[in-house]
C-alpha positions as CSV (number, residue, x, y, z in Angstrom):
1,X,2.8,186.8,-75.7
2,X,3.4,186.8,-72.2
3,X,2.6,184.5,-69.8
4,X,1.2,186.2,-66.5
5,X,1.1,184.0,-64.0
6,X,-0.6,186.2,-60.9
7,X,-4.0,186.6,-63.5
8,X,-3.9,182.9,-63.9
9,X,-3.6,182.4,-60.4
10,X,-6.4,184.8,-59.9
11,X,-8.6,183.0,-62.1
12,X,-8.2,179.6,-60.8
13,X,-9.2,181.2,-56.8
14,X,-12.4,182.4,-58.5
15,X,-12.8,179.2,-60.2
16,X,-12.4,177.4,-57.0
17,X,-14.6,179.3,-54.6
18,X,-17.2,179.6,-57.2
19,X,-17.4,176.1,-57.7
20,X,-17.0,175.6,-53.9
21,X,-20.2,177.7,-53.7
22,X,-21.7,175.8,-56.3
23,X,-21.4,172.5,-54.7
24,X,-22.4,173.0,-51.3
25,X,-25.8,174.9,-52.8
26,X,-26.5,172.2,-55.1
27,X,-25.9,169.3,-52.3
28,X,-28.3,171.4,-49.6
29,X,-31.1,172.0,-52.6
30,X,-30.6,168.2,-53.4
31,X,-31.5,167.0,-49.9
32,X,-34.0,169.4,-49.4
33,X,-35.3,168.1,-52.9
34,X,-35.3,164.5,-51.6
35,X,-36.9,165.0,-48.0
36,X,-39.8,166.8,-49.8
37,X,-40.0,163.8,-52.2
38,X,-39.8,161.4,-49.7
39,X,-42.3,162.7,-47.4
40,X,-44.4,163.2,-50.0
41,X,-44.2,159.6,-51.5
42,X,-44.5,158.1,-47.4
43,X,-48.0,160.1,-47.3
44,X,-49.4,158.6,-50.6
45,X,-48.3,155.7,-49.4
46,X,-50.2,155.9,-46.0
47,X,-53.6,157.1,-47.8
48,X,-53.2,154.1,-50.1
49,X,-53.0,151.7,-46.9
50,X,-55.7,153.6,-45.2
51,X,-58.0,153.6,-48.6
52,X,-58.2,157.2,-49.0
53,X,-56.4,156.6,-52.5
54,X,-55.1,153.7,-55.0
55,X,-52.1,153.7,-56.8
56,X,-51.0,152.6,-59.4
57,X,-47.2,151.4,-58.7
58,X,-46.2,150.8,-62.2
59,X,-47.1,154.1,-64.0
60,X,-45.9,155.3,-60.9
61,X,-42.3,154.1,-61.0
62,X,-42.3,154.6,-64.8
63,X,-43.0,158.3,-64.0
64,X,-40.0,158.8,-61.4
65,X,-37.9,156.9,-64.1
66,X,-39.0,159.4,-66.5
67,X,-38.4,162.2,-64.4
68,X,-34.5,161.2,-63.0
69,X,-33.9,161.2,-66.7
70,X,-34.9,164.4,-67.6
71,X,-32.8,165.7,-64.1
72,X,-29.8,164.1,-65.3
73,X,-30.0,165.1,-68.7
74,X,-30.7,169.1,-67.4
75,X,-27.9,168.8,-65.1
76,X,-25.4,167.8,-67.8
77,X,-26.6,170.6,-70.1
78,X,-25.6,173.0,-66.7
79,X,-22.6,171.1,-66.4
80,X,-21.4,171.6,-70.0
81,X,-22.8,175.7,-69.7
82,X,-20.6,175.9,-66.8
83,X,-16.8,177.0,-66.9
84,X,-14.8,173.5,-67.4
85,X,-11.6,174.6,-65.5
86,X,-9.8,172.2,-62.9
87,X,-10.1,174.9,-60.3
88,X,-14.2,175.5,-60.4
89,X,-14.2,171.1,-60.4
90,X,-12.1,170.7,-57.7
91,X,-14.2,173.8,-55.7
92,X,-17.2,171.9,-56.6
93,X,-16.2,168.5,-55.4
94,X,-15.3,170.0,-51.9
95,X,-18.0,172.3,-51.8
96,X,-20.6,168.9,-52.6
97,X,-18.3,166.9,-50.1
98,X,-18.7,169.3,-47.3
99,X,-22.5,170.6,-48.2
């Protein structure tokens, strides 16, 4: 068995810009995801204080507990679907960093 070190190398540069790609997307979505949220949150908020509408802040806050649960447990099972190499990870962390 040989050991070819230019397909390696090859392999780890996809790895890298993939996961590069990867990070910077999924940092963008994630604070577009969080203005949307927020804003949404600040105008229920407002119609609450202007008594348009009452909420409930408990079933409320149990609900966004619920929901960060089932994000973090989807984004493990795409974390665990996605190729584990040191190359896509590192890619990823710059790609988050600089998104």
């Amino acid at each position: 068995m040989e050991f070819d070190v230019n397909a390696m190398m090859g392999d780890m540069g996809v790895g890298a810009i993939v996961g590069f790609v990867t990070g910077y997307a999924v940092k963008k979505v994630m604070k577009i995801a969080l203005a949307l949220i927020g804003a949404y949150v600040v105008s229920l908020l407002w119609l609450e204080q202007k008594g348009v509408l009452i909420i409930d802040k408990d079933r409320l806050f149990n609900l966004v507990g619920e929901w960060s649960h089932e994000i973090l447990t989807a984004g493990e099972k795409v974390m665990a679907l996605l190729p584990g190499t040191a190359a896509f990870l590192g890619g990823f962390a710059l790609g988050f960093h600089k998104g």
